[in-house]
N, C-alpha and C positions, 0 to 999 in steps of 0.2 A: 635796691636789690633786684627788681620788676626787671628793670633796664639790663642789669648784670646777665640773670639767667637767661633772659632774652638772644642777648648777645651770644655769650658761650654757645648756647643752645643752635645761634645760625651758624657757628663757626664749626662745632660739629655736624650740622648737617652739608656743611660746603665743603670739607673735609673727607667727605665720605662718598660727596658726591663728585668731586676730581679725583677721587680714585676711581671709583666706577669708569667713568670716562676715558680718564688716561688711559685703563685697563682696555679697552675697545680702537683706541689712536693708533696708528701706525702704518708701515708700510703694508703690511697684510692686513687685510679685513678676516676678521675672527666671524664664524657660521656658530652659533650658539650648535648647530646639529653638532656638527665634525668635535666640538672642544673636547665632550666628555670621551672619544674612544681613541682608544690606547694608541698608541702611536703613531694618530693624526698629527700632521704638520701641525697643525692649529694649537693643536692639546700644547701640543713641544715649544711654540713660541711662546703661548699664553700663560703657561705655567713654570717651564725656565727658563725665560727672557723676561716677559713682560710684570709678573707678581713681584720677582725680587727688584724690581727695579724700581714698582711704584711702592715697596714699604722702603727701599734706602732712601724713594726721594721723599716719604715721609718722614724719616727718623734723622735725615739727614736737615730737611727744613726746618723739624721740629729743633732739634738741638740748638742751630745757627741761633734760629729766634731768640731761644730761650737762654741761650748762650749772651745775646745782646741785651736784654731785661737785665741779665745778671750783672753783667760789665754797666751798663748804665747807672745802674743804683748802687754798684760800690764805687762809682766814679761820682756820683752825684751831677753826670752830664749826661742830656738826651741825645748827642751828636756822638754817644762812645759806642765801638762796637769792636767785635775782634781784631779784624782787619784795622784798625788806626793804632791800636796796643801793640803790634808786633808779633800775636800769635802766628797769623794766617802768612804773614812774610814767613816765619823761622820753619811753616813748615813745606812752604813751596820752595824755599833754599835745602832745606834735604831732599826734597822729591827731586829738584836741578841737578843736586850732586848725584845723586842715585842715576838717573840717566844719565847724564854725560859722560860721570867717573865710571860707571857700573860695568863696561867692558875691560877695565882693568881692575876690579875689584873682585877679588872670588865672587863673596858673598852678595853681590848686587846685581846678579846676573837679570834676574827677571821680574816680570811686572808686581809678585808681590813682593819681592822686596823694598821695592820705591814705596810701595803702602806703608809698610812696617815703618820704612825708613822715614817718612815724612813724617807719621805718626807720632814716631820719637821726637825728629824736629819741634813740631809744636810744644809737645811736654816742657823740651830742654829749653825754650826759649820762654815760657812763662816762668820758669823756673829762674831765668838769667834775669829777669824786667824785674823777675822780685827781690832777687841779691841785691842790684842796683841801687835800689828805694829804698832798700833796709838800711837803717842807722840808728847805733844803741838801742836794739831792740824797738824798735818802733818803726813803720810805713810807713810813709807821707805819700797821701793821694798825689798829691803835685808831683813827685817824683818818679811815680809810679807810671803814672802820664808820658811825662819827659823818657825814663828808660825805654817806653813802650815805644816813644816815638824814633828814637837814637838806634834801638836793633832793627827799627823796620826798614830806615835808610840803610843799617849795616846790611840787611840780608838782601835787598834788592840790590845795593850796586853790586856786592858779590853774585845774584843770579845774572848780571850783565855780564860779569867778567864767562860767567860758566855757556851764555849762549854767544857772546865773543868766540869763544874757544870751541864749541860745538858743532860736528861736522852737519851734512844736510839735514838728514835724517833723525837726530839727535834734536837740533831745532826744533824739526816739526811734533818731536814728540812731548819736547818742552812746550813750544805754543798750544797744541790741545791742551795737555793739562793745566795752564793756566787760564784755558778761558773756560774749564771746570764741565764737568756734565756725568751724568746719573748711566751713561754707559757700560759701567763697569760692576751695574750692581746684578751679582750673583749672590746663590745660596752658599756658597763656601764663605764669601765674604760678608754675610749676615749672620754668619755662625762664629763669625771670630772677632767681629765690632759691635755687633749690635748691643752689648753690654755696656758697651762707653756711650751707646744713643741713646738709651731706653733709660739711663740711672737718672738723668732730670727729671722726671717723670718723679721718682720715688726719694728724691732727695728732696724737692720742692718745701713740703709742707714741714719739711724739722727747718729750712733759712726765712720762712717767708717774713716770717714775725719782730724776727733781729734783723732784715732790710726796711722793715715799714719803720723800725725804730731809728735806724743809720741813718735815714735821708733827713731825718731832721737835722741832724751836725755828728759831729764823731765824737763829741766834747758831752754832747746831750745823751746821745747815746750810751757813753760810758756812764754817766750821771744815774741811767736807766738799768741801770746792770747789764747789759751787752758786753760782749770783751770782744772788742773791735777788733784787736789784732787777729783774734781767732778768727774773727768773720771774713776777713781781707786772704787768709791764709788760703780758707777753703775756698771760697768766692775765684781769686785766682785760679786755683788749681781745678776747681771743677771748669771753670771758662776754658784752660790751658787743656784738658783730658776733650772734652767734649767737640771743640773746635778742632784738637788735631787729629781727633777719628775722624770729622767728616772731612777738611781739606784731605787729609790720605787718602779718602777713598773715589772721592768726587774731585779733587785739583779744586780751584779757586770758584768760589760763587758768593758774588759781592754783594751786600745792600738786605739779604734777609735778616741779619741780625742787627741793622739800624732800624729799616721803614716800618717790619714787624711789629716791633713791640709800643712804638708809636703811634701805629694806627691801634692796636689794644687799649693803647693809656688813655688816647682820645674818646673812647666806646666806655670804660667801664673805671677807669680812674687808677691812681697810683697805689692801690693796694696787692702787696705783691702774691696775696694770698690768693688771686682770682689771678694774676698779672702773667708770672711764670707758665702755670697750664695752659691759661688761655694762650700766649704769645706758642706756646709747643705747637699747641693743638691747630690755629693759623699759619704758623709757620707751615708745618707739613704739608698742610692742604695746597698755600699759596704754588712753594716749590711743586709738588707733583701734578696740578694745574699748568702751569709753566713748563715741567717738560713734556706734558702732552701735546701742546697747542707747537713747541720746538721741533715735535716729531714730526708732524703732517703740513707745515708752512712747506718746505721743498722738497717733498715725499719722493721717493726713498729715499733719498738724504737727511739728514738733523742738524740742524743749529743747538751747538752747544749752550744749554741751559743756562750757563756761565754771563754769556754775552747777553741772553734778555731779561736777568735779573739787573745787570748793569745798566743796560739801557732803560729798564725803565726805573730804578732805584735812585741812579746820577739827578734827574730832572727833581728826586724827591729831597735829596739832601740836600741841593740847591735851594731848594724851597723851606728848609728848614733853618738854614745860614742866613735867609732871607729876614726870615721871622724874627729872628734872635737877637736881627740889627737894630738899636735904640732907636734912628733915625726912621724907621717905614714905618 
Protein backbone atom coordinates (compact mmCIF):
# COMPACT_ATOMS: atom_id res chain seq x y z
CA UNK A 1 0.00 0.00 0.00
CA UNK A 2 3.51 2.09 1.03
CA UNK A 3 4.57 1.46 -2.58
CA UNK A 4 0.98 2.53 -4.16
CA UNK A 5 0.61 5.84 -2.49
CA UNK A 6 4.15 6.51 -3.21
CA UNK A 7 3.74 6.09 -6.59
CA UNK A 8 0.39 7.96 -7.17
CA UNK A 9 1.65 10.54 -5.10
CA UNK A 10 4.94 10.97 -7.80
CA UNK A 11 2.66 10.83 -10.50
CA UNK A 12 0.70 13.79 -9.18
CA UNK A 13 3.40 15.68 -8.45
CA UNK A 14 5.03 15.03 -12.14
CA UNK A 15 1.64 15.96 -13.48
CA UNK A 16 1.62 19.13 -12.15
CA UNK A 17 4.87 19.87 -12.57
CA UNK A 18 4.62 19.39 -16.78
CA UNK A 19 1.98 21.64 -16.55
CA UNK A 20 3.93 24.39 -14.86
CA UNK A 21 6.45 23.89 -17.50
CA UNK A 22 4.71 23.43 -20.46
CA UNK A 23 2.77 26.63 -19.27
CA UNK A 24 6.27 28.66 -19.63
CA UNK A 25 7.62 26.61 -23.31
CA UNK A 26 7.23 28.27 -26.32
CA UNK A 27 7.92 30.56 -28.91
CA UNK A 28 7.38 33.57 -26.59
CA UNK A 29 9.06 33.64 -23.37
CA UNK A 30 6.42 34.71 -20.76
CA UNK A 31 7.84 37.88 -18.05
CA UNK A 32 5.86 36.83 -14.84
CA UNK A 33 5.82 41.20 -14.75
CA UNK A 34 3.69 41.75 -18.23
CA UNK A 35 1.31 38.27 -17.46
CA UNK A 36 -1.06 39.72 -14.97
CA UNK A 37 -1.87 43.27 -17.07
CA UNK A 38 -4.62 43.56 -19.19
CA UNK A 39 -3.96 43.21 -22.53
CA UNK A 40 -0.34 42.50 -22.52
CA UNK A 41 0.71 40.17 -25.26
CA UNK A 42 1.96 37.89 -22.73
CA UNK A 43 -1.42 37.78 -20.56
CA UNK A 44 -3.08 37.04 -24.28
CA UNK A 45 -0.89 34.15 -25.24
CA UNK A 46 -0.54 32.65 -21.73
CA UNK A 47 -4.13 32.69 -20.91
CA UNK A 48 -5.87 31.85 -24.51
CA UNK A 49 -3.41 29.94 -26.16
CA UNK A 50 -1.28 28.39 -23.73
CA UNK A 51 -3.92 27.34 -20.39
CA UNK A 52 -6.41 25.68 -22.68
CA UNK A 53 -4.05 23.82 -24.50
CA UNK A 54 -2.05 22.33 -21.40
CA UNK A 55 -5.66 21.18 -19.75
CA UNK A 56 -6.79 19.55 -23.33
CA UNK A 57 -3.38 17.95 -23.41
CA UNK A 58 -4.24 16.89 -19.98
CA UNK A 59 -7.69 15.72 -20.30
CA UNK A 60 -6.82 14.55 -23.48
CA UNK A 61 -3.71 12.12 -22.16
CA UNK A 62 -5.67 11.55 -19.27
CA UNK A 63 -8.65 9.83 -21.16
CA UNK A 64 -6.26 7.91 -23.93
CA UNK A 65 -4.61 6.19 -20.84
CA UNK A 66 -7.45 5.44 -19.16
CA UNK A 67 -9.21 4.62 -22.12
CA UNK A 68 -6.33 1.72 -22.65
CA UNK A 69 -6.58 0.24 -18.89
CA UNK A 70 -10.19 -0.01 -19.78
CA UNK A 71 -9.87 -1.73 -23.22
CA UNK A 72 -7.11 -3.98 -21.79
CA UNK A 73 -8.92 -5.42 -18.93
CA UNK A 74 -12.19 -6.08 -20.78
CA UNK A 75 -9.90 -7.70 -23.54
CA UNK A 76 -8.00 -9.49 -20.90
CA UNK A 77 -4.77 -8.33 -23.17
CA UNK A 78 -1.88 -5.89 -22.18
CA UNK A 79 -1.04 -5.17 -26.01
CA UNK A 80 -5.00 -3.79 -26.39
CA UNK A 81 -5.42 -0.32 -26.86
CA UNK A 82 -8.03 1.95 -28.90
CA UNK A 83 -6.14 2.31 -31.90
CA UNK A 84 -5.88 -1.79 -32.58
CA UNK A 85 -10.07 -2.06 -31.74
CA UNK A 86 -10.96 0.20 -34.54
CA UNK A 87 -12.15 3.26 -32.59
CA UNK A 88 -9.19 5.65 -33.41
CA UNK A 89 -9.44 4.43 -37.37
CA UNK A 90 -13.61 5.02 -37.47
CA UNK A 91 -12.84 8.40 -36.20
CA UNK A 92 -9.96 9.61 -38.41
CA UNK A 93 -12.13 8.17 -41.53
CA UNK A 94 -14.91 10.99 -40.52
CA UNK A 95 -12.51 13.55 -39.77
CA UNK A 96 -11.04 12.26 -43.88
CA UNK A 97 -14.54 12.71 -45.06
CA UNK A 98 -15.25 15.95 -43.33
CA UNK A 99 -12.18 17.49 -45.05
CA UNK A 100 -12.09 16.15 -48.36
CA UNK A 101 -16.02 16.01 -48.86
CA UNK A 102 -16.70 19.09 -46.62
CA UNK A 103 -16.55 21.70 -49.66
CA UNK A 104 -19.43 19.97 -51.10
CA UNK A 105 -21.22 19.22 -48.05
CA UNK A 106 -23.40 22.24 -46.72
CA UNK A 107 -22.88 21.30 -43.42
CA UNK A 108 -18.97 20.39 -43.26
CA UNK A 109 -17.83 23.59 -44.18
CA UNK A 110 -15.54 24.31 -41.15
CA UNK A 111 -12.91 23.21 -38.74
CA UNK A 112 -15.64 22.37 -36.18
CA UNK A 113 -17.55 20.49 -37.91
CA UNK A 114 -14.57 17.83 -38.77
CA UNK A 115 -14.56 17.75 -34.72
CA UNK A 116 -18.19 16.99 -34.35
CA UNK A 117 -17.87 15.03 -37.33
CA UNK A 118 -15.09 12.71 -36.27
CA UNK A 119 -16.57 12.57 -32.83
CA UNK A 120 -19.41 10.84 -34.22
CA UNK A 121 -17.24 8.64 -36.19
CA UNK A 122 -15.61 7.20 -33.15
CA UNK A 123 -19.01 6.54 -31.29
CA UNK A 124 -20.52 4.87 -34.56
CA UNK A 125 -17.70 2.75 -35.02
CA UNK A 126 -17.55 1.21 -31.38
CA UNK A 127 -20.97 0.81 -31.95
CA UNK A 128 -20.45 -1.22 -35.38
CA UNK A 129 -17.32 -3.71 -33.57
CA UNK A 130 -20.17 -4.45 -31.11
CA UNK A 131 -23.01 -5.49 -33.44
CA UNK A 132 -20.42 -7.66 -35.16
CA UNK A 133 -19.43 -9.58 -31.84
CA UNK A 134 -22.95 -9.76 -30.79
CA UNK A 135 -24.52 -13.39 -31.09
CA UNK A 136 -27.80 -14.49 -29.27
CA UNK A 137 -27.36 -12.12 -27.03
CA UNK A 138 -24.05 -12.77 -25.91
CA UNK A 139 -20.13 -10.90 -26.72
CA UNK A 140 -17.37 -12.96 -27.50
CA UNK A 141 -14.16 -11.24 -26.46
CA UNK A 142 -12.56 -13.05 -29.52
CA UNK A 143 -15.00 -11.46 -31.80
CA UNK A 144 -14.89 -8.32 -30.52
CA UNK A 145 -11.10 -8.48 -31.26
CA UNK A 146 -11.57 -9.64 -34.75
CA UNK A 147 -14.61 -7.01 -35.64
CA UNK A 148 -12.08 -4.40 -34.07
CA UNK A 149 -9.60 -5.43 -36.24
CA UNK A 150 -11.78 -5.92 -39.81
CA UNK A 151 -13.28 -2.00 -39.37
CA UNK A 152 -9.75 -0.76 -38.70
CA UNK A 153 -8.50 -2.19 -42.13
CA UNK A 154 -12.08 -1.05 -43.46
CA UNK A 155 -11.59 2.62 -42.33
CA UNK A 156 -7.99 3.04 -43.32
CA UNK A 157 -8.10 1.72 -47.00
CA UNK A 158 -11.16 3.91 -47.39
CA UNK A 159 -8.93 7.07 -45.78
CA UNK A 160 -6.60 6.04 -48.75
CA UNK A 161 -9.09 6.01 -51.29
CA UNK A 162 -10.24 9.89 -49.65
CA UNK A 163 -6.39 11.19 -49.69
CA UNK A 164 -6.28 9.36 -53.45
CA UNK A 165 -8.88 11.75 -54.20
CA UNK A 166 -7.72 14.87 -52.22
CA UNK A 167 -6.56 17.89 -54.06
CA UNK A 168 -3.12 19.57 -52.53
CA UNK A 169 -4.32 21.37 -49.95
CA UNK A 170 -6.93 18.94 -48.57
CA UNK A 171 -3.75 16.34 -48.22
CA UNK A 172 -1.96 18.59 -46.24
CA UNK A 173 -4.69 19.06 -43.98
CA UNK A 174 -5.39 15.39 -43.79
CA UNK A 175 -1.62 14.79 -43.00
CA UNK A 176 -1.56 17.23 -39.91
CA UNK A 177 -4.46 15.76 -38.50
CA UNK A 178 -3.23 12.38 -38.47
CA UNK A 179 -0.04 12.95 -36.98
CA UNK A 180 -2.45 14.61 -34.12
CA UNK A 181 -1.35 17.64 -31.78
CA UNK A 182 -2.90 19.58 -28.88
CA UNK A 183 -2.94 22.79 -31.36
CA UNK A 184 -6.32 23.19 -31.57
CA UNK A 185 -6.97 23.43 -27.89
CA UNK A 186 -9.40 26.44 -27.09
CA UNK A 187 -11.80 27.60 -24.44
CA UNK A 188 -14.77 27.08 -26.90
CA UNK A 189 -13.56 23.62 -27.29
CA UNK A 190 -13.19 22.73 -23.46
CA UNK A 191 -16.53 23.91 -22.97
CA UNK A 192 -18.17 21.54 -25.37
CA UNK A 193 -15.75 18.19 -24.80
CA UNK A 194 -14.54 18.46 -21.81
CA UNK A 195 -17.57 16.43 -20.34
CA UNK A 196 -16.57 13.34 -22.52
CA UNK A 197 -12.80 13.84 -20.77
CA UNK A 198 -13.46 14.44 -17.33
CA UNK A 199 -16.47 11.60 -17.00
CA UNK A 200 -13.41 8.75 -16.39
CA UNK A 201 -12.46 10.50 -13.65
CA UNK A 202 -16.16 9.85 -12.04
CA UNK A 203 -17.21 6.71 -13.56
CA UNK A 204 -13.99 4.93 -12.35
CA UNK A 205 -14.85 3.83 -8.90
CA UNK A 206 -18.74 2.35 -9.77
CA UNK A 207 -16.39 -0.35 -12.70
CA UNK A 208 -13.38 -0.81 -10.84
CA UNK A 209 -14.54 -3.67 -8.71
CA UNK A 210 -16.35 -5.82 -11.64
CA UNK A 211 -12.97 -5.39 -13.83
CA UNK A 212 -10.71 -6.74 -10.82
CA UNK A 213 -13.37 -9.63 -10.79
CA UNK A 214 -13.45 -9.95 -15.02
CA UNK A 215 -9.81 -10.56 -15.34
CA UNK A 216 -10.04 -13.69 -13.77
CA UNK A 217 -12.29 -15.47 -16.55
CA UNK A 218 -15.93 -14.18 -17.80
CA UNK A 219 -17.12 -17.78 -16.61
CA UNK A 220 -15.70 -16.92 -12.98
CA UNK A 221 -16.82 -13.67 -13.05
CA UNK A 222 -20.32 -14.59 -13.92
CA UNK A 223 -20.03 -17.33 -11.09
CA UNK A 224 -19.15 -13.94 -8.84
CA UNK A 225 -22.43 -12.16 -9.64
CA UNK A 226 -20.92 -9.70 -12.15
CA UNK A 227 -23.16 -9.46 -15.37
CA UNK A 228 -20.62 -9.59 -17.90
CA UNK A 229 -22.52 -8.56 -20.69
CA UNK A 230 -23.49 -5.32 -18.87
CA UNK A 231 -19.79 -4.76 -18.04
CA UNK A 232 -18.59 -5.35 -21.94
CA UNK A 233 -21.55 -2.97 -22.97
CA UNK A 234 -20.31 -0.02 -20.91
CA UNK A 235 -16.74 -0.81 -21.00
CA UNK A 236 -17.19 -0.50 -24.87
CA UNK A 237 -19.13 2.49 -25.02
CA UNK A 238 -17.24 4.42 -22.34
CA UNK A 239 -13.66 3.53 -24.49
CA UNK A 240 -15.87 4.48 -27.84
CA UNK A 241 -17.21 8.20 -26.04
CA UNK A 242 -14.00 8.97 -24.59
CA UNK A 243 -11.48 8.07 -27.40
CA UNK A 244 -13.70 9.85 -29.95
CA UNK A 245 -13.66 13.24 -27.95
CA UNK A 246 -9.97 13.16 -27.97
CA UNK A 247 -9.14 11.88 -31.58
CA UNK A 248 -11.87 14.77 -32.72
CA UNK A 249 -10.09 17.17 -31.11
CA UNK A 250 -6.41 16.51 -31.24
CA UNK A 251 -6.32 13.92 -34.94
CA UNK A 252 -4.35 10.77 -34.05
CA UNK A 253 -1.89 10.45 -31.05
CA UNK A 254 -0.68 6.88 -30.90
CA UNK A 255 0.82 4.69 -27.87
CA UNK A 256 -0.60 6.73 -24.67
CA UNK A 257 -3.25 4.27 -24.13
CA UNK A 258 -0.95 1.15 -24.69
CA UNK A 259 2.66 2.26 -22.89
CA UNK A 260 0.46 4.25 -20.09
CA UNK A 261 -1.22 1.86 -18.26
CA UNK A 262 1.57 -0.61 -18.46
CA UNK A 263 4.07 1.42 -16.96
CA UNK A 264 1.02 1.91 -14.00
CA UNK A 265 0.49 -1.95 -13.76
CA UNK A 266 4.32 -2.46 -13.39
CA UNK A 267 4.46 0.30 -10.33
CA UNK A 268 1.55 -0.57 -8.49
CA UNK A 269 -0.16 -3.88 -9.85
CA UNK A 270 -3.50 -4.93 -11.42
CA UNK A 271 -5.90 -3.54 -9.20
CA UNK A 272 -8.14 -1.41 -11.12
CA UNK A 273 -9.13 0.51 -8.20
CA UNK A 274 -5.68 2.42 -8.02
CA UNK A 275 -5.12 1.36 -11.96
CA UNK A 276 -7.71 3.61 -13.91
CA UNK A 277 -6.88 7.07 -11.75
CA UNK A 278 -3.60 6.49 -11.70
CA UNK A 279 -3.20 5.53 -15.56
CA UNK A 280 -5.49 9.27 -16.08
CA UNK A 281 -3.59 11.10 -13.86
CA UNK A 282 0.04 9.90 -15.92
CA UNK A 283 -1.40 9.93 -18.80
CA UNK A 284 -2.26 13.71 -18.70
CA UNK A 285 1.04 14.52 -17.38
CA UNK A 286 3.03 12.32 -19.89
CA UNK A 287 1.19 13.94 -22.98
CA UNK A 288 1.40 17.61 -21.72
CA UNK A 289 5.21 16.89 -20.88
CA UNK A 290 5.37 15.82 -24.54
CA UNK A 291 3.88 18.77 -26.15
CA UNK A 292 6.04 21.16 -24.24
CA UNK A 293 9.44 19.62 -25.06
CA UNK A 294 7.36 19.50 -29.23
CA UNK A 295 7.03 23.17 -28.67
CA UNK A 296 10.67 24.47 -28.36
CA UNK A 297 12.76 21.38 -30.30
CA UNK A 298 12.40 23.96 -33.62
CA UNK A 299 11.06 27.07 -32.07
CA UNK A 300 8.91 28.95 -33.53
CA UNK A 301 7.84 25.94 -35.14
CA UNK A 302 6.23 22.66 -33.38
CA UNK A 303 6.48 19.04 -34.20
CA UNK A 304 3.24 17.58 -33.85
CA UNK A 305 2.71 15.78 -30.54
CA UNK A 306 1.35 12.98 -32.53
CA UNK A 307 4.82 11.92 -34.16
CA UNK A 308 6.87 11.80 -30.70
CA UNK A 309 4.44 9.82 -28.81
CA UNK A 310 4.89 7.52 -31.90
CA UNK A 311 8.29 7.53 -31.79
CA UNK A 312 8.89 6.94 -28.82
CA UNK A 313 5.80 4.48 -27.98
CA UNK A 314 6.66 2.06 -31.46
CA UNK A 315 10.33 1.06 -29.58
CA UNK A 316 7.84 0.34 -26.40
CA UNK A 317 5.48 -2.02 -28.02
CA UNK A 318 8.21 -3.63 -29.76
CA UNK A 319 9.46 -4.40 -26.52
CA UNK A 320 6.56 -5.72 -25.30
CA UNK A 321 5.76 -8.29 -28.50
CA UNK A 322 9.28 -9.09 -27.40
CA UNK A 323 8.43 -10.28 -23.94
CA UNK A 324 5.33 -12.06 -24.72
CA UNK A 325 7.57 -14.32 -27.03
CA UNK A 326 7.80 -18.14 -25.29
CA UNK A 327 11.16 -18.30 -26.81
CA UNK A 328 13.28 -15.04 -25.18
Amino acid sequence: MKKKFIFILGCAIFTILSAISSSLLGAMSISWENLFQKESLESRVFFELRIPRILLGLMVGGSLAWSGSLAQGLFRNPIIDPGLIGITAGCSLFAAIAIVLGASIPFLHSIWSVVLFSFIGGILSSFLIFFFAKSKGRTDIFSLLLSGIAVNAICYSAIGILSYIANESQLRNLSLWNMGSLGGGSWPNLKSFSIFLIFPIFVSPFIANQLNVFILGEREASHLGVSTELLKTIAILFVGVSTGACISLVGNIGFVGLAVPHIVRLAIGQDYRYLLVTSYLLGGGLLCFADGICRVIIAPSEIPVGIATALLGSPFFLSLIRKRMPHV
